[in-house]
C-alpha positions as CSV (number, residue, x, y, z in Angstrom):
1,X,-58.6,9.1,-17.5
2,X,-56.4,10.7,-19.9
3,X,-55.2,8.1,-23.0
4,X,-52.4,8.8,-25.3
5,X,-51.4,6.7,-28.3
6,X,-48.5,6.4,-30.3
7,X,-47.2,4.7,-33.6
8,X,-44.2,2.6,-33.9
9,X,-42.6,2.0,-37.3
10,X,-40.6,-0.7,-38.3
11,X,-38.7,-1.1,-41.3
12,X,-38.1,-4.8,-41.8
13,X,-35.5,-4.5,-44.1
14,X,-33.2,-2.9,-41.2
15,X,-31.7,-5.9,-39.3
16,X,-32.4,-4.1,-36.0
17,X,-36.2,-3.4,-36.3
18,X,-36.9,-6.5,-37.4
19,X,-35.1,-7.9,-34.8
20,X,-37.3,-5.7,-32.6
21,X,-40.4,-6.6,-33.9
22,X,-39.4,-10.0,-33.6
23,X,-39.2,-9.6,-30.3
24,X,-42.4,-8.1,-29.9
25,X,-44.4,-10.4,-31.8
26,X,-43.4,-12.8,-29.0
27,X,-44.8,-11.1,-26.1
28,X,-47.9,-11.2,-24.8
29,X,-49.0,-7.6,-23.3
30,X,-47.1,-6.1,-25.3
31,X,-48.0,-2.5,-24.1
32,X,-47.1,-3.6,-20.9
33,X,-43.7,-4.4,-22.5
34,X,-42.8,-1.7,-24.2
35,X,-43.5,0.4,-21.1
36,X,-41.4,-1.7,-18.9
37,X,-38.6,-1.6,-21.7
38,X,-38.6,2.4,-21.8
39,X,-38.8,2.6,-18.0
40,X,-35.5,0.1,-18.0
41,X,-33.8,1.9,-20.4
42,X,-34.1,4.7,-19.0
43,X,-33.0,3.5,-15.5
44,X,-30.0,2.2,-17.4
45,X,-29.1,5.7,-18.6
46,X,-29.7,7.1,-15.3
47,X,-27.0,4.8,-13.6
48,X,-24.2,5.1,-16.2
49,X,-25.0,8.3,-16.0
50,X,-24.1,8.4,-12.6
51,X,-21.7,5.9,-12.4
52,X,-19.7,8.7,-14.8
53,X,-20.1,11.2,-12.2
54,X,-18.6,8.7,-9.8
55,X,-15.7,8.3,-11.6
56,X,-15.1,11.6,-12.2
57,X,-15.4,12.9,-8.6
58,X,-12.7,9.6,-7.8
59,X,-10.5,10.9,-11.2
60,X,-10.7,14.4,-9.4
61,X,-9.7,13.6,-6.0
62,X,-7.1,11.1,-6.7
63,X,-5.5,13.7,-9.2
64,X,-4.9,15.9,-6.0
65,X,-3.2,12.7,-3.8
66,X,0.5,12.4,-4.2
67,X,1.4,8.8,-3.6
68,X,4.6,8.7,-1.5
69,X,6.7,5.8,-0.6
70,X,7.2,5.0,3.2
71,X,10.2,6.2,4.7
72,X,10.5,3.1,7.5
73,X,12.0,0.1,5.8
74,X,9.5,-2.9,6.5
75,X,11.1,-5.7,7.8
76,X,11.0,-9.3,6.1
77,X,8.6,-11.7,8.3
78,X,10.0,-15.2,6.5
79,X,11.7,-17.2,9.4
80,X,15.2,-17.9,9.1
81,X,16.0,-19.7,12.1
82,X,15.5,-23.5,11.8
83,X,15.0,-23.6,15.5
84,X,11.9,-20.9,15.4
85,X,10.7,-22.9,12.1
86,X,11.1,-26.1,13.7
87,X,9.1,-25.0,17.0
88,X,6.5,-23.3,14.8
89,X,5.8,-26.4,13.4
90,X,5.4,-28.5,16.4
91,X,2.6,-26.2,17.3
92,X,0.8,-26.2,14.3
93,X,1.3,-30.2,14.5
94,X,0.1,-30.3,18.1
95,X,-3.1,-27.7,17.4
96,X,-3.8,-29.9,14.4
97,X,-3.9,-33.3,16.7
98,X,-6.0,-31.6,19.2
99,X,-8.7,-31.2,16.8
């Protein structure tokens, strides 16, 4: 079994590493937390990372696509005969009663 060790500094007159060592003075295991920390943080890189090259690819392709209005005139679907409107209505009040 192979054993590496490392030293952490922290200057306690910098807001952040005190802060940090805060932090770590809190937790029990804290080799197990400072592991888990690195290995998050570095997941976290990883994704932004890729969420950039996501973009990017979508920034590139959508560059190319030339957005162009369509040609057939959409009708309006709002009813204008009170007839319709009035029949409509007797439905929906009939549909509603059968429930």
């Amino acid at each position: 079994m192979s054993v590496k060790y490392i030293k952490v500094r922290f200057n306690t007159n910098d807001p952040r590493d005190r802060a940090a060592l805060d932090i770590l003075k809190k937790v029990n295991g804290q080799n197990v937390f400072i592991k888990n920390a690195i290995i998050s943080y570095e997941e976290k890189r990883q994704n932004e990372q890729l969420v950039e090259t996501i973009l990017t690819a979508v920034r590139s392709a959508l560059s190319n696509v030339q957005l162009v209005p369509p040609s057939v005139p959409v009708r309006n679907s709002v009813v204008t005969d009170e007839d319709t409107a009035a029949a409509s209505a007797d439905i929906a009040d009939e549909f509603l009663d059968s429930l």
